[in-house]
C-alpha positions in Angstrom: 0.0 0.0 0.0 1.6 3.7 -0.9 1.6 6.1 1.5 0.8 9.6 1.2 3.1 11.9 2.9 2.4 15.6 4.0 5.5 17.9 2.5 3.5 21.0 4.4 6.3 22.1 6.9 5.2 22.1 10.3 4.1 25.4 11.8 6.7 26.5 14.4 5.1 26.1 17.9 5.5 29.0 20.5 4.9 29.3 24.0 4.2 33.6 24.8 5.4 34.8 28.1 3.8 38.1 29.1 5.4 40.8 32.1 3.6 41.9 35.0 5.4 45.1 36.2 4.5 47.3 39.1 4.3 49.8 36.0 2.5 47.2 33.2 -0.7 45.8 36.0 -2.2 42.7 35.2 -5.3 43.2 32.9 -2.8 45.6 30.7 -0.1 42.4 30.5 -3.1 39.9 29.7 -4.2 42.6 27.3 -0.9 42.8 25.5 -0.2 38.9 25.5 -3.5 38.6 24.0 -2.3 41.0 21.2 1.2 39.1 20.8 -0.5 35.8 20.3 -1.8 38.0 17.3 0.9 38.9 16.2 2.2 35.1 16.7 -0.6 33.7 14.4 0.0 36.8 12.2 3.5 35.1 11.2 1.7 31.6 11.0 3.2 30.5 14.3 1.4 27.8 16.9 0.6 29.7 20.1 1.3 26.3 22.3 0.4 28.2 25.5 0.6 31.7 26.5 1.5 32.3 30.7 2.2 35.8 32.8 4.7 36.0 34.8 4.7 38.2 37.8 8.2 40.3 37.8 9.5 41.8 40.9 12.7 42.4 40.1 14.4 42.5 37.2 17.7 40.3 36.8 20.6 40.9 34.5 20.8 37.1 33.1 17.6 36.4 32.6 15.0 39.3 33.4 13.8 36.6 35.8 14.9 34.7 38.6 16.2 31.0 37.8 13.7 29.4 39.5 11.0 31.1 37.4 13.1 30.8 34.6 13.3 26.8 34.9 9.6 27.5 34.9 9.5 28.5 32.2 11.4 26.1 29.8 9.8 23.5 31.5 6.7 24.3 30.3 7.8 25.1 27.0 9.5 21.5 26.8 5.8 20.2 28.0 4.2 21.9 25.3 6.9 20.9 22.8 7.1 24.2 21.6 9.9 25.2 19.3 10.6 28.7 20.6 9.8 31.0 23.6 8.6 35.0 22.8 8.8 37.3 25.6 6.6 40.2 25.6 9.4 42.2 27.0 12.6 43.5 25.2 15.3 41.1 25.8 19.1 42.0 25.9 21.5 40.4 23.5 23.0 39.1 26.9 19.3 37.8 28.1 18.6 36.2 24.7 21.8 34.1 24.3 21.1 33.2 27.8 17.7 31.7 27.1 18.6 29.9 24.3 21.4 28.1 26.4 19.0 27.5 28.7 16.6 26.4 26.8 17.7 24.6 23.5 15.3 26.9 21.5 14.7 29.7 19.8 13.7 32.8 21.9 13.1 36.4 21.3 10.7 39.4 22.0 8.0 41.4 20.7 10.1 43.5 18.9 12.0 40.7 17.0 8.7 39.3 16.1 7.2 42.5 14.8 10.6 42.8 12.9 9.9 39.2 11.1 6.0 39.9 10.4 7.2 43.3 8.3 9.9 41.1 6.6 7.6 38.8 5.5 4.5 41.3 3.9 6.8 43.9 2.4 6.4 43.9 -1.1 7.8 46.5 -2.6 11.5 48.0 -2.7 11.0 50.7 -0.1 9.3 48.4 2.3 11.8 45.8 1.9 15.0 48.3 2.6 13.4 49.5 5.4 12.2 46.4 7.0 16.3 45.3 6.2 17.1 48.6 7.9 15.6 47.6 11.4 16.4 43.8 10.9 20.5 44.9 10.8 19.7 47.7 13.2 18.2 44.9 15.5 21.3 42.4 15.1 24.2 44.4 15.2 24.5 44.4 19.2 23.3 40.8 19.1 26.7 40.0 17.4 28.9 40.0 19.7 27.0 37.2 21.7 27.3 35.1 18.1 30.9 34.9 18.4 31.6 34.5 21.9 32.8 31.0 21.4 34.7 31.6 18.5 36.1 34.2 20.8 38.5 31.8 23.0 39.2 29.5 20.1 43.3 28.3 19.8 45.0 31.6 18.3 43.2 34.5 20.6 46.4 35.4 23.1 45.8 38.6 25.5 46.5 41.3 23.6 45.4 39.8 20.1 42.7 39.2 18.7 41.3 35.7 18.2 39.6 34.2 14.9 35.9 34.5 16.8 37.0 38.4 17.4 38.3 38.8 14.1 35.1 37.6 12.8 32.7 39.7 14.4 34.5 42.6 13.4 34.4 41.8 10.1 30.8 41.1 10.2 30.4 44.4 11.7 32.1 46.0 9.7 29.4 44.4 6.8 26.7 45.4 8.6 27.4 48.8 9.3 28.4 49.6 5.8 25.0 48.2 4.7 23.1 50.2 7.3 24.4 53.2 5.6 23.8 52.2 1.8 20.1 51.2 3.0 20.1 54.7 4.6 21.1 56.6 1.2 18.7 54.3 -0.5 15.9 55.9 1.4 16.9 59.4 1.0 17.1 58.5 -3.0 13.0 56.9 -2.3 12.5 60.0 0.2 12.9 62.3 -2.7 11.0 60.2 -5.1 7.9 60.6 -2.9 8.5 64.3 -2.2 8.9 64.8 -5.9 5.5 62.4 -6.0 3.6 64.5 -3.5 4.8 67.7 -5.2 3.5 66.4 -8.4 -0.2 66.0 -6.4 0.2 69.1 -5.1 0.6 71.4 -8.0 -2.5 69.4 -9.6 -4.0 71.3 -5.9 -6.2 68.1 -5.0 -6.8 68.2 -1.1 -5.2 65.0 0.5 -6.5 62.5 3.4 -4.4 59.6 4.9 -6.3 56.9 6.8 -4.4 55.9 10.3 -5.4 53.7 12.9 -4.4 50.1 15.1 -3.0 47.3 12.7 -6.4 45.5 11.5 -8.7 47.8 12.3 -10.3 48.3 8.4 -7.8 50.5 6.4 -7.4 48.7 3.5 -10.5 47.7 3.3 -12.1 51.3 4.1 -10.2 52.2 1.0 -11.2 49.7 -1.4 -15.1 51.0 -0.3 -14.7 54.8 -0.4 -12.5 54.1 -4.2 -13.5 50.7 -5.6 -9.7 50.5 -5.6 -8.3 47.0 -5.2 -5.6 47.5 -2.2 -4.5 44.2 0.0 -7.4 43.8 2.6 -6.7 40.9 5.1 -7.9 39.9 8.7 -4.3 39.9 9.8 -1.8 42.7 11.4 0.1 44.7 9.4 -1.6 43.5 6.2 -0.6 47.1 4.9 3.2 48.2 4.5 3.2 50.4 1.6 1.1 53.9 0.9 -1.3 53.0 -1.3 -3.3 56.8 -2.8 -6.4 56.5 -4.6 -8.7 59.3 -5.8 -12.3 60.0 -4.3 -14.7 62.1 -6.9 -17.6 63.8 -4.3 -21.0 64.7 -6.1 -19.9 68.1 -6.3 -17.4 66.7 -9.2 -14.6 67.4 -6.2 -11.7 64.9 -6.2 -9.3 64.4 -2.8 -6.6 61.7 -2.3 -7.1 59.1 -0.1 -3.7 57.1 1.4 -3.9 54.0 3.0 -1.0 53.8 5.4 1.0 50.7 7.9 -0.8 50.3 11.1 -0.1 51.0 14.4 0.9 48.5 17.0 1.8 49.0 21.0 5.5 49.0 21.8 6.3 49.4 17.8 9.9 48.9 17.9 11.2 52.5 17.6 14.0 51.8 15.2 10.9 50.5 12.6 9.2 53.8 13.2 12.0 55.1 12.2 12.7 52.7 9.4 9.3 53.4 8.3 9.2 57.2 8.7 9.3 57.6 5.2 6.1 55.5 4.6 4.4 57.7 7.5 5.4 60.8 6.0 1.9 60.6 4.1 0.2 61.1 7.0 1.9 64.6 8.5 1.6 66.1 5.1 -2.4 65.2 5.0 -5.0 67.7 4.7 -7.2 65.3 6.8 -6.6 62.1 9.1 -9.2 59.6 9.1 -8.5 57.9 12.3 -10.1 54.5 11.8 -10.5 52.1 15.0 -12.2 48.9 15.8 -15.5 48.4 17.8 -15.4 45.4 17.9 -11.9 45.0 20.2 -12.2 45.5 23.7 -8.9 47.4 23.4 -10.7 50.1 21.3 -9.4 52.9 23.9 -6.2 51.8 24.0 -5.4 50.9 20.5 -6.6 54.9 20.0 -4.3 56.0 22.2 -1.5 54.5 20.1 -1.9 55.8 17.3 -2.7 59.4 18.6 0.8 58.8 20.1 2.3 57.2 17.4 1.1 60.5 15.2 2.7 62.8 17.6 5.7 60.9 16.8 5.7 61.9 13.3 4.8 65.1 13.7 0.5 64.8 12.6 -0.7 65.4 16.1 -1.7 68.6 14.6 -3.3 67.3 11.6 -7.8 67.6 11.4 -9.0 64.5 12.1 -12.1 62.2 11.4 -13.0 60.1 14.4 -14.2 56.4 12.9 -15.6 53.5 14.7 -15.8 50.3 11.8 -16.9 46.8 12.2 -20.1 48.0 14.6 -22.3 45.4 12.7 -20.3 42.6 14.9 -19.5 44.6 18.0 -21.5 44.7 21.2 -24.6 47.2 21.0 -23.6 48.6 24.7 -19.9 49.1 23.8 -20.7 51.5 20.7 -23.3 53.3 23.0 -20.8 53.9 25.2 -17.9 54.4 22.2 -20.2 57.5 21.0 -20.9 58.7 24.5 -17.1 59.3 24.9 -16.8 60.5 21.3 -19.6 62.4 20.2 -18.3 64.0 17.1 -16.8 60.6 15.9 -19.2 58.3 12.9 -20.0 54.6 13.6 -19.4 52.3 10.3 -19.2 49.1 8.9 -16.9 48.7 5.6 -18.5 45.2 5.5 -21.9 46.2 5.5 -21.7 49.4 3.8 -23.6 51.1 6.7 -22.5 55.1 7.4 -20.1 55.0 4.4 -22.3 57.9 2.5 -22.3 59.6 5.8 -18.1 59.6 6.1 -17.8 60.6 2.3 -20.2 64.1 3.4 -18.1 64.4 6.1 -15.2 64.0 4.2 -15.8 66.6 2.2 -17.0 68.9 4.5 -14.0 68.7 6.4 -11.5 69.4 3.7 -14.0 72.5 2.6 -14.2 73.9 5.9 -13.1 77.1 6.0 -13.6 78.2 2.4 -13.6 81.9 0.8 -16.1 83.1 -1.4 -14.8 85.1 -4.0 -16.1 86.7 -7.4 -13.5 86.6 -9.9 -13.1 87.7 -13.8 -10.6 85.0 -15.2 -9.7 86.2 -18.5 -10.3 83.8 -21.4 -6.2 82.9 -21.6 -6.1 81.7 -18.0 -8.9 79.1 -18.8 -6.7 76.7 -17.1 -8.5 78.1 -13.6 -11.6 77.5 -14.0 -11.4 73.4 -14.0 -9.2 73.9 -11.0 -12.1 75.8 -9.0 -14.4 73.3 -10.6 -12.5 70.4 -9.0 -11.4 72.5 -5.8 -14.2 74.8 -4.7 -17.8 74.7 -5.5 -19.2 77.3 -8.3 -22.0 79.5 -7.2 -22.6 81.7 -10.4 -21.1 81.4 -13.7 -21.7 83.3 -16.8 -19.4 84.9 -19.7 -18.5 88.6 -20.6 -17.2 89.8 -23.7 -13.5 89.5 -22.3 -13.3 86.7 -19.6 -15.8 84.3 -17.4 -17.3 85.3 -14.1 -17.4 83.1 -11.5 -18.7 83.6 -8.2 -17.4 80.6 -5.5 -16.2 79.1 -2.9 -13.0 78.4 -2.4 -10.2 76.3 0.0 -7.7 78.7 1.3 -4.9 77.3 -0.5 -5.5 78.5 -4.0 -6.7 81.9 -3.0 -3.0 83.3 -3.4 -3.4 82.0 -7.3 -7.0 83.4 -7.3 -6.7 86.8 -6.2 -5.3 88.7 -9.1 -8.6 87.9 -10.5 -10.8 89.0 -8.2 -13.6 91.4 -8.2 -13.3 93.3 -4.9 -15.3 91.5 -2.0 -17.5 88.9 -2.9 -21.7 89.6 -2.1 -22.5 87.9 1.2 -24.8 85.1 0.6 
């Protein structure tokens, strides 16, 4: 009889330790272990268990005592698991330790958001920057690669041994790649500004949706545009800017930007790496701020992103409040959602409910604030009158012998180009 034989690899099976600090209480650990086994499954890993451990006092070797620690990797070996990921940042020191320890694999939340970005970036930007943090990430881990090779036969005091000369080199390697990756992104920095410039002087108002990792981006895109944009029930499904145009019934266009999600404890050299990518957001005309009802972590995951955008310099930024996914969250909790935030609109991209109701909004946001003008735009500056078409909305239009009278309404930005043309102070409506 022929046997069939499964060539699927085996999923790699993990137990999650999460920290209770005096500073980090208990429901906010459970809270974030519950995210890490997210981010675990995110990466296709095997969440064999997931514990909390109760720290007191940091130690040097291990973060925890031994005795805790032998905890620990016995119940990893009970589980069979195949690593061990701490919800705390490890030391090079700790790490190597563990994995003596141990016999497995074992690293943090940061190493782990590090490998889920490696594996979804798609493009060339994504992928240098992801490479960025991953060498950023290993370079003070090197030294504990090497510390056997370090007392092999040849290393006397005063020279240097073959493990020694080794990790220099490889340092050496690394560091000169960190810099060419680094003038890579400048090179795809200016691309984008020379992109954004290009959208600007076609003066098209700009909105970049923001939010928690999975919360409905992608997929608040594809609704609002018909686009087509990567929309999956993972984290981090988005790496790249993706801009689509939005045509109001006013014949008004804006640009709408998907952009990467937000996490907790986002390793800070990937919001660095990624600062490029998140430059779409503090050059917006308008954040849409996108967060999930149906997460008991609403509150919190709000929180980080509002933080995250100070980071980048969009705290400052006008901003749409959106709750998505209330067709599967608890009635109470939305009540209570638009109780706290009153000027913010319930949705569901799913469903299609309160999506004509964020497109007015929308566009009343990004017209806020308009001037009304008369203006005589002679017939060889034609080229305006689309641009107040697409920008503004017309009031009155008619033609005289020499030019075309309009009376509108128009954003502040294009009243510099406008004025020349106008006709003293426009009749109050």
């Amino acid at each position: 009889m022929n046997e069939t034989h499964d060539n699927i690899p085996k999923a790699e099976r993990a137990l999650l330790v999460g920290i209770e600090l005096d500073a980090v209480k208990k429901e906010e650990a459970l809270s974030l272990l519950r995210e890490l086994a997210g981010l675990a499954k995110t990466l296709g890993l095997d969440v064999a268990e997931s514990i909390s451990v109760k720290l007191r006092e940091k130690t040097a070797a291990l973060l925890v005592g031994t005795g805790k620690a032998d905890e620990i990797v016995a119940i990893a070996k009970a589980e069979d698991a195949d690593s061990i990921i701490f919800d705390y940042p490890l030391t090079p020191s700790q790490q190597r330790n563990w994995e003596k320890l141990s016999g497995k694999k074992v690293y943090d939340r940061s190493e782990l958001i590090i490998k889920i970005f490696s594996s979804r970036a798609l493009t060339k930007e994504a992928s240098l920057q992801v490479e960025l943090a991953q060498l950023e990430f290993a370079l003070p881990r090197l030294a504990h690669s090497y510390e056997d090779l370090s007392r092999q036969r040849g290393g006397r005091y005063g020279t240097k041994g073959s493990g020694e000369q080794k990790l220099e080199l490889d340092r050496r390697t690394i560091e000169r790649r960190i810099h060419e990756i680094k003038e890579e992104l400048k090179d795809v920095r200016k691309s984008r500004d020379v992109q954004r410039r290009r959208r600007e002087r076609i003066e098209l108002p700009r909105a970049a949706i923001v939010g928690y990792t999975n919360a409905g981006k992608s997929s608040l895109l594809n609704a609002l545009t018909a686009a087509n944009v990567l929309a999956e029930d993972k984290l981090f499904a988005t790496l790249d800017p993706t801009s689509r145009r939005i045509r109001f019934p006013h014949e008004r266009e804006v640009i709408v930007t998907d952009t990467v999600g937000f996490v907790r404890n986002l390793p800070h050299n990937l919001v660095e790496a990624f600062k490029a990518t998140l430059e779409e957001a503090s050059a917006s005309d308008l954040l849409i701020h996108v967060a999930d009802a149906a997460d008991p972590e609403v509150e919190v995951h709000m929180a980080t992103t509002e933080k995250v955008l100070d980071e980048i310099g969009a705290g400052a930024v006008p901003r749409i409040l959106v709750l998505n996914k209330v067709d599967i969250a608890e009635p109470g909790a939305v009540e209570q959602w638009r109780r706290l935030h009153p000027d913010s609109l319930a949705i569901s991209v799913k469903t299609t409910f309160g999506l004509d109701a964020l497109a007015v909004q929308i566009e009343a946001r990004l017209t806020a604030g308009m001037k009304e003008m008369e203006l005589a735009i002679p017939f060889a500056e034609y080229s305006l009158i689309p641009l107040i078409h697409r920008e503004g909305t017309v009031l009155e239009e008619r033609t005289e012998d020499d030019c075309t009278v309009i009376r509108c309404k128009v954003p502040q930005r294009i009243v510099p180009k406008l004025e020349p043309y106008a006709r003293g102070e426009a009749p109050k409506a």
